[in-house]
C-alpha positions in Angstrom: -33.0 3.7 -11.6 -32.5 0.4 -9.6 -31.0 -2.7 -11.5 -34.1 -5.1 -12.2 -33.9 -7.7 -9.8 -34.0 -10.7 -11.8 -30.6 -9.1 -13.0 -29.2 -9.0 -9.5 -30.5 -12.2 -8.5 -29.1 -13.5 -11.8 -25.6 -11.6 -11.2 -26.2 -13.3 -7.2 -26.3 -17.0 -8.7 -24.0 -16.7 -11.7 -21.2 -14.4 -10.8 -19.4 -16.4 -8.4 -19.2 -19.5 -10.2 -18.6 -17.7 -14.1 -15.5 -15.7 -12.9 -12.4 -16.4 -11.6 -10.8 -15.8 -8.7 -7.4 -15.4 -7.4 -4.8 -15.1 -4.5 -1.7 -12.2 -3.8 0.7 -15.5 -3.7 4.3 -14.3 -4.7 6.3 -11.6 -3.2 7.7 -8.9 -5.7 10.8 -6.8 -4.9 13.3 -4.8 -6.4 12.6 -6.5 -9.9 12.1 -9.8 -8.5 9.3 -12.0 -8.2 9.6 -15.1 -5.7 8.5 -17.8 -6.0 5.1 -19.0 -4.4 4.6 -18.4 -0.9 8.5 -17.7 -0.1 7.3 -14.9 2.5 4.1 -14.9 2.1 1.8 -17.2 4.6 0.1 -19.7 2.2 -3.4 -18.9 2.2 -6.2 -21.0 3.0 -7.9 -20.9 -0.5 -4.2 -21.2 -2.6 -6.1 -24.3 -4.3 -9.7 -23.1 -4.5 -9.1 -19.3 -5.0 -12.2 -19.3 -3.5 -12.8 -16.1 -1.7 -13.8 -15.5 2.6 -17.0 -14.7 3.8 -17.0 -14.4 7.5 -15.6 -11.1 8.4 -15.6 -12.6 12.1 -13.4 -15.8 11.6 -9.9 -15.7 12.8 -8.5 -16.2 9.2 -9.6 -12.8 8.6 -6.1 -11.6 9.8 -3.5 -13.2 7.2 -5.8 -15.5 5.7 -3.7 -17.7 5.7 -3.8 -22.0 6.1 -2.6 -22.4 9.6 -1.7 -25.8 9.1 1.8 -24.6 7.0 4.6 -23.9 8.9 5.2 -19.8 8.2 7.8 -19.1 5.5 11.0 -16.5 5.7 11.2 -13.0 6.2 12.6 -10.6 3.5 14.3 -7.5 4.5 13.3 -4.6 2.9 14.0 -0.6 3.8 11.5 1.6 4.6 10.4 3.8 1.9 10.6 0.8 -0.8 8.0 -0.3 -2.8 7.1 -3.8 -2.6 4.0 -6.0 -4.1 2.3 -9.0 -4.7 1.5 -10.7 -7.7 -2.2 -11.4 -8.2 -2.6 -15.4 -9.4 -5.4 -14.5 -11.6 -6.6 -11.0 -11.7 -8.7 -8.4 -10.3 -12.1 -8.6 -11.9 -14.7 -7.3 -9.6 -15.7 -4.2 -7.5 -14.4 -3.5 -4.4 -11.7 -1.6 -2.3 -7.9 -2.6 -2.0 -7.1 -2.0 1.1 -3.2 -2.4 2.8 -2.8 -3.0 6.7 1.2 -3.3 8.7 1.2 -4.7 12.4 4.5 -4.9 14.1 5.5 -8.0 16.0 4.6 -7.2 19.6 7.5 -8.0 21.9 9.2 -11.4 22.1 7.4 -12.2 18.7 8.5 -12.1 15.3 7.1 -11.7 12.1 7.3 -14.9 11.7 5.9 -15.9 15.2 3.1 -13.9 15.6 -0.5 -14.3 15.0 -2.0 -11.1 14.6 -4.3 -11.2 17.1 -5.3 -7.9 19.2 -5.7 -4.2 17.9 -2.0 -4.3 16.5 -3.3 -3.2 12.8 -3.0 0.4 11.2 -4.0 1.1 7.9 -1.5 2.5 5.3 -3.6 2.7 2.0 -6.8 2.0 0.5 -8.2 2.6 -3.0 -11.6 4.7 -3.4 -13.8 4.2 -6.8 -14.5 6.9 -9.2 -17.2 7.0 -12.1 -16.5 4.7 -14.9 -17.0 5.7 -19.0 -19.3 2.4 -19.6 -23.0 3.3 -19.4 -24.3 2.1 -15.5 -25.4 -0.2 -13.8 -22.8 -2.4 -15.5 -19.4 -0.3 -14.7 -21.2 2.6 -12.4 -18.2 1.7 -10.2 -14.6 2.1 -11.7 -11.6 1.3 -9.6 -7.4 1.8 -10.0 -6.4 -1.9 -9.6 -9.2 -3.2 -11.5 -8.1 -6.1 -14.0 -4.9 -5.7 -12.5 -2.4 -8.5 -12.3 0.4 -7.0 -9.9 -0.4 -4.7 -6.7 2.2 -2.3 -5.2 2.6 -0.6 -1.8 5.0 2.0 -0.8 6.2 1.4 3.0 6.1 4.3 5.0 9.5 5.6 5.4 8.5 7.2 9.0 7.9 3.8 11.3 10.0 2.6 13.5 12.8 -0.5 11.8 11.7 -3.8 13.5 9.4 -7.0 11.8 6.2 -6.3 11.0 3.4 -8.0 8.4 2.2 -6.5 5.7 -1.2 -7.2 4.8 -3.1 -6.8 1.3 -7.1 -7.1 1.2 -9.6 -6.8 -1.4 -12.9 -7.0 -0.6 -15.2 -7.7 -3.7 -18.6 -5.9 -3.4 -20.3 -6.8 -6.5 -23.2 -8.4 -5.1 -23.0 -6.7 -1.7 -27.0 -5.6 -2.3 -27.3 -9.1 -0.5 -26.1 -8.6 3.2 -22.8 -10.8 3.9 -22.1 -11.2 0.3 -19.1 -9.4 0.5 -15.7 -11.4 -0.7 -12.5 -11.1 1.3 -9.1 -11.9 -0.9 -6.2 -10.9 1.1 -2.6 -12.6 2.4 0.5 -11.4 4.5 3.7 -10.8 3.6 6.5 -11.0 6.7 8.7 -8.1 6.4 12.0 -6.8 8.6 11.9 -3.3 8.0 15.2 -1.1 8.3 16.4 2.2 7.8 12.7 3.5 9.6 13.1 6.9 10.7 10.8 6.0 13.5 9.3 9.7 13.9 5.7 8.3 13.0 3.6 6.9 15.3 1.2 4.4 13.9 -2.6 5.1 14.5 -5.5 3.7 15.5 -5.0 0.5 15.4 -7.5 -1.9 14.2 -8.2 -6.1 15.0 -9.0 -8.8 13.0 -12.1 -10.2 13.6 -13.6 -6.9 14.7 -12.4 -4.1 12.2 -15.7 -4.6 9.8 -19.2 -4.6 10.7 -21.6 -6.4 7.5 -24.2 -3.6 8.2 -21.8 -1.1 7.1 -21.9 0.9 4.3 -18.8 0.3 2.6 -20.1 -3.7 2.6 -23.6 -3.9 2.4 -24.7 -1.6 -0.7 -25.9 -2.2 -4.3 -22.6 -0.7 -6.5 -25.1 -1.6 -9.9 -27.6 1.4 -8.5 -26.9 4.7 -11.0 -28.4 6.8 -7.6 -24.8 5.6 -5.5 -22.4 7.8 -6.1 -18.6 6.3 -6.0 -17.4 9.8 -4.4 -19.4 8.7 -1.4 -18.2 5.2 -1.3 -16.9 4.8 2.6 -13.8 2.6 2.5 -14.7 -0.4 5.4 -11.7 0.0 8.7 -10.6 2.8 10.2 -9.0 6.0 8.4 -5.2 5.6 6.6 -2.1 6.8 8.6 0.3 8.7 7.0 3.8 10.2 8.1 
């Protein structure tokens, strides 16, 4: 049975405005957490919180306010586990997704855009079926309410400076097309100790990776007849060792 649609019109209009959102805006490593922005690229919304829209605008890649100057790099071994704090939580449906692109040549992680089909996908987070009664929870995720996201970097790619990208896109009132919310930032990362046997694939580009016809972003998640087992994850597939 479908939502009524005075409900989703209501969740439409009173959703965004009625909860929070947030940004991925400290670094966390080995027990620490850094302070703000210390290698992450300051987003665009790190006052608003407010969330991105336009899947085909540049700030898609790192989401990040290009008037800053970038911040460091942190060195970290492939294999670790880093994160990022959440400034706020998670509170609404949708996938989390992880990215890495490697600095082409003569470019650091610090110096380069991420512009081109330089992206491979190293995680993403699929929903299964809640315990509260649908349409209200129909969709369950792992990080939901979650304050703190981790990533494990894959021990097989080659050492060098890459940036690590975290996205969640919120879905709650995908039913209306383009309503889909984009949080996401970029860490800048020298990786060492990469065994370099893997080799990264396909590669995706930001704008161009997500269509807003597609499945995973244009769907009703408050309709009991979708089921989360079917849910198609937006980007290409995950690369593994």
């Amino acid at each position: 049975m479908l939502a009524p649609l005075g409900l989703m019109v209501a969740l439409a209009t009173v959703v965004p405005t009625a909860m929070g959102h947030y940004t991925f805006q400290n670094l966390l490593y080995k027990g620490v957490k850094f302070p703000d922005y210390t290698f992450i690229r300051r987003t665009f919304n790190h006052i608003s919180h407010f969330p991105l829209f336009d899947l085909n605008s540049t700030t898609m890649r790192c989401f990040e306010d290009e008037n800053i100057p970038n911040p460091g790099t942190l060195t970290v071994k492939a294999g670790d586990t880093v994160g990022f704090n959440v400034d706020g939580r998670i509170i609404h449906e949708g996938p989390l997704v992880w990215y890495m692109a490697r600095a082409p040549t003569g470019k650091t992680a610090a110096t380069m855009d991420g512009s081109g089909p330089i992206w491979f996908k190293i995680n993403q987070t699929t929903p299964y079926i809640g315990t509260t009664p649908a349409p209200i929870e129909r969709f369950t995720w792992p990080h939901y309410n979650a304050t703190e996201v981790h990533i494990q970097i894959p021990k097989c790619i080659p050492s060098g400076e890459y940036l690590l990208r975290v996205e969640h896109i919120a879905i709650h009132i995908a039913f209306l097309e383009g309503q889909h919310e984009f949080f996401g930032a970029c860490a800048q990362l020298k990786i060492t100790n990469g065994l370099g046997t893997g080799a990264p694939w396909p590669f995706a580009q930001f704008p161009g990776a997500y269509r807003t016809d597609e499945p995973g972003l244009f769907l009703n998640v408050h309709d009991n007849w979708v089921q989360p087992d079917r849910y198609q994850v937006p980007g290409p597939p995950v690369w593994t060792c």
